[in-house]
Structure formats: structure tokens, C-alpha cells
C-alpha atoms as one frame of an Amber mdcrd trajectory, in Angstrom:
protein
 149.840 255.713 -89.933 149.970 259.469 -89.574 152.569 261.445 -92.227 154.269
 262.560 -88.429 155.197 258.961 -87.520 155.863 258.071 -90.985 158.298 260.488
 -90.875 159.422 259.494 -87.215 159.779 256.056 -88.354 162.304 256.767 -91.113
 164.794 259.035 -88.759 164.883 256.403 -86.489 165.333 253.354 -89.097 168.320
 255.832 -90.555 169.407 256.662 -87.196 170.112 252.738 -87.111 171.550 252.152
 -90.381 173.905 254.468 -89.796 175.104 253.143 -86.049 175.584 249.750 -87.378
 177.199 251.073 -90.509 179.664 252.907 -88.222 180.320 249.862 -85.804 180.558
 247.727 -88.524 183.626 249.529 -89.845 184.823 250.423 -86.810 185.265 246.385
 -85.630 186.693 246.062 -89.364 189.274 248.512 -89.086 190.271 246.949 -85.425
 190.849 243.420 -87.443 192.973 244.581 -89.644 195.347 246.205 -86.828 195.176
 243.243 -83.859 198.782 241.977 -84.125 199.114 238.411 -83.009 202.520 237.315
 -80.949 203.627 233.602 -82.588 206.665 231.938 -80.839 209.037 229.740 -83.460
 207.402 226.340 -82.110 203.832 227.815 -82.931 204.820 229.135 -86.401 206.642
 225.939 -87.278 203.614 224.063 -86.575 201.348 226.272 -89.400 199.217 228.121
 -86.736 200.798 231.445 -87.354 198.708 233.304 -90.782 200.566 233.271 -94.238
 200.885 236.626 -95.687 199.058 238.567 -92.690 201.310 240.905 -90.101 201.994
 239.571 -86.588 204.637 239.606 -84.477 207.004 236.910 -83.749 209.779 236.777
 -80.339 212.332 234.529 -79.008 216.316 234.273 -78.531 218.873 235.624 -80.929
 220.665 232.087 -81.765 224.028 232.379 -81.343 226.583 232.687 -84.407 222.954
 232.669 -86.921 223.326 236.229 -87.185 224.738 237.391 -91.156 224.225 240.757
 -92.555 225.199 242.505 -95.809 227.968 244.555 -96.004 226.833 246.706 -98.854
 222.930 246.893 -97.814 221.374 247.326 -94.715 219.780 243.191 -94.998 219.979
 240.873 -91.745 219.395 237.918 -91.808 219.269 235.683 -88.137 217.436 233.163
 -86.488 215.007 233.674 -83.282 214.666 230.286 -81.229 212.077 229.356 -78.218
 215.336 226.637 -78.173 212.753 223.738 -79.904 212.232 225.111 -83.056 213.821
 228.260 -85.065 212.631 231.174 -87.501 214.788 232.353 -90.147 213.955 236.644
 -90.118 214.854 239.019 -92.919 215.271 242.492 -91.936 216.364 245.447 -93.832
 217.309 248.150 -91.937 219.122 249.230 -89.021 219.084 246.769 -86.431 218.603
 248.566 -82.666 221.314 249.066 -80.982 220.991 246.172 -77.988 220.150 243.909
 -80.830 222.496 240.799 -80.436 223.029 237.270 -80.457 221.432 235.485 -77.230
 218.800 238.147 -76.562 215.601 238.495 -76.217 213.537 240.137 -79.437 210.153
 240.644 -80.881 210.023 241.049 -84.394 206.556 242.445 -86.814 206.399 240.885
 -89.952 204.990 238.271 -92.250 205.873 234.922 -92.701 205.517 233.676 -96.321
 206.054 229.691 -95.395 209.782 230.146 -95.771 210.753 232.746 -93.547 209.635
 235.843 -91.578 209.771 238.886 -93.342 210.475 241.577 -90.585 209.060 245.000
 -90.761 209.897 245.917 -87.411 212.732 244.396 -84.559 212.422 245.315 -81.388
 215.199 244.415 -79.112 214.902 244.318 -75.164 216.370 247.562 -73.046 219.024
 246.116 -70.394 219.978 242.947 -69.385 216.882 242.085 -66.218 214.493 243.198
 -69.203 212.671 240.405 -71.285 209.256 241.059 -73.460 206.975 239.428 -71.711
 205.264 237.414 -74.864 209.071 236.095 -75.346 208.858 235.188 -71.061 206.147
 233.230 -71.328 206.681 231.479 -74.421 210.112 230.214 -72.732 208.464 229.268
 -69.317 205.695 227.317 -71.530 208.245 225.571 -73.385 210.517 224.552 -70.185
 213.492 226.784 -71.160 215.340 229.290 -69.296 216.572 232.481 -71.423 219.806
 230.170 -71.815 217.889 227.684 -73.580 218.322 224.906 -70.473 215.511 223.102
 -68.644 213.684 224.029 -66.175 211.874 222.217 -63.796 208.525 224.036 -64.400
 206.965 222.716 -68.011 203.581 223.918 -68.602 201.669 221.509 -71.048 204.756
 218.968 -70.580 205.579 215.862 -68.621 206.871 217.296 -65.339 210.481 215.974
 -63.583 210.699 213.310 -61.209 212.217 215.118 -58.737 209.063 217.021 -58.532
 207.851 217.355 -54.787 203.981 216.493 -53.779 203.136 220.000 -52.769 204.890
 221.373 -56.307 202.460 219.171 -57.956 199.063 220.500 -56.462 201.160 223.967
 -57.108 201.168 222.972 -60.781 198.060 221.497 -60.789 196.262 224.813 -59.427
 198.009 226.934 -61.593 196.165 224.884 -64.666 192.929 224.941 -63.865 192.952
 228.522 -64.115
């Protein structure tokens, strides 16, 4: 080999190294900043990380709201109306923040409860995140906490029509 490719040969082999270097970190970096959204029934059933950010939404449960009068700590209880999270915040709570809302809170969970970071409460009253939408449609529940006719994943009602069932059907397989 000629002292020309040689050369050639180790620009382009560092030319390489250094692209996959700087993906490599680049998809490492993105990791570390993809926030997951957990509902209450998914994080009481272990599948939401210990000790790793994500965020977390649901209802406000009514009367489960307590905070300090001398610090800025809340403490309250989101609900997908089957299973609850206890959330610690400490800070100011927004302003549309109240029981029987809507609200996505960042945090970590640490087995016991979810240690918030962040609450984000919805804007006006048509308004719900849609994370927290879905995760009540999937469940069955209306933003009330009632049942609905429409339970993805779950046994459907009897009252349930034979064109709502192909409906239901369709909208599963895709």
C-alpha cells in the first residue's frame, strides 16, 4: 500500500470513529431526557421506573388534597378512579390546580409515593391533557370517574349494539 492511501485510509477510519462517537452520545443524551407518561393503575402495578423521572396524570381526588401552612409542601392524590398515587410537591401549586381536575405531574416515584418536580394543571374547563384522556377512556371512566360504555382492553356492556361491536373490534386491530 502506497504512503498516499495509507494516509487516506486513516482520515477515513477517524472520520468514522468520530461519527459514531458523536451519534453514540447523541442517542445517550436523548435517553436520559425521554419522559415517560404512567397513569396510577400502571404505576401501581410496578411498570413505572424507581428512581428515574417521568411523568405521571390523572384526577385530583376530591378532599385528598393537604398542604402545609408554614412551607410551600402539597401533598394529594391523582386517580385514573381504579387505583391512586400519593404526590409530594413543594412549591407553588398553578393556579387552576384543584380537586377533580385533570393534572400531569414530573417526578419520581420511590415505591412509596411520587415525588413531583413539576405539576402541570389543565387551562379551562373543555381542556384535558391528552395522556390523562386516554388513560381515562382506556380504563372505562369518564373525567367524573363513572362508566362508560366504551372499555378498551375490558369486557364490554351488554347493552352493546352489533354494529358498536365490529366498531370496537376495528378500532383494535389497529
Amino acid at each position: 500500500m502506497t504512503p498516499k492511501r495509507k494516509q487516506r485510509l486513516y482520515i477515513v477510519t477517524a472520520i468514522v470513529l468520530l461519527a459514531a462517537l458523536a451519534v453514540g452520545l447523541t442517542l445517550y443524551a436523548l435517553r436520559a431526557n425521554i419522559n415517560a407518561f404512567y397513569t396510577p393503575t400502571q404505576i401501581a402495578n410496578g411498570e413505572a421506573p424507581q428512581g428515574r423521572q417521568f411523568r405521571a396524570g390523572g384526577m385530583v381526588r376530591d378532599g385528598s388534597v393537604r398542604r402545609d401552612n408554614e412551607t410551600l409542601d402539597a401533598i394529594f392524590t391523582v386517580t385514573d378512579f381504579d387505583h391512586d398515587v400519593t404526590v409530594h410537591y413543594q412549591g407553588i401549586l398553578p393556579d387552576l390546580f384543584r380537586e377533580g381536575q385533570g393534572v400531569v405531574v414530573m417526578g419520581t416515584f420511590d415505591g412509596d409515593h411520587l415525588e413531583a418536580s413539576e405539576v402541570l394543571a389543565k387551562h379551562d374547563e373543555k381542556y384535558m391533557p391528552p395522556e390523562v384522556s386516554d388513560a381515562l377512556k382506556a380504563s372505562g371512566r369518564d373525567v367524573s370517574g363513572n362508566r362508560t360504555g366504551n372499555m378498551a382492553g375490558n369486557e364490554s356492556s351488554d347493552k352493546m349494539t352489533g354494529s358498536s361491536v365490529v366498531e370496537k373490534a376495528s378500532r383494535e386491530a389497529q
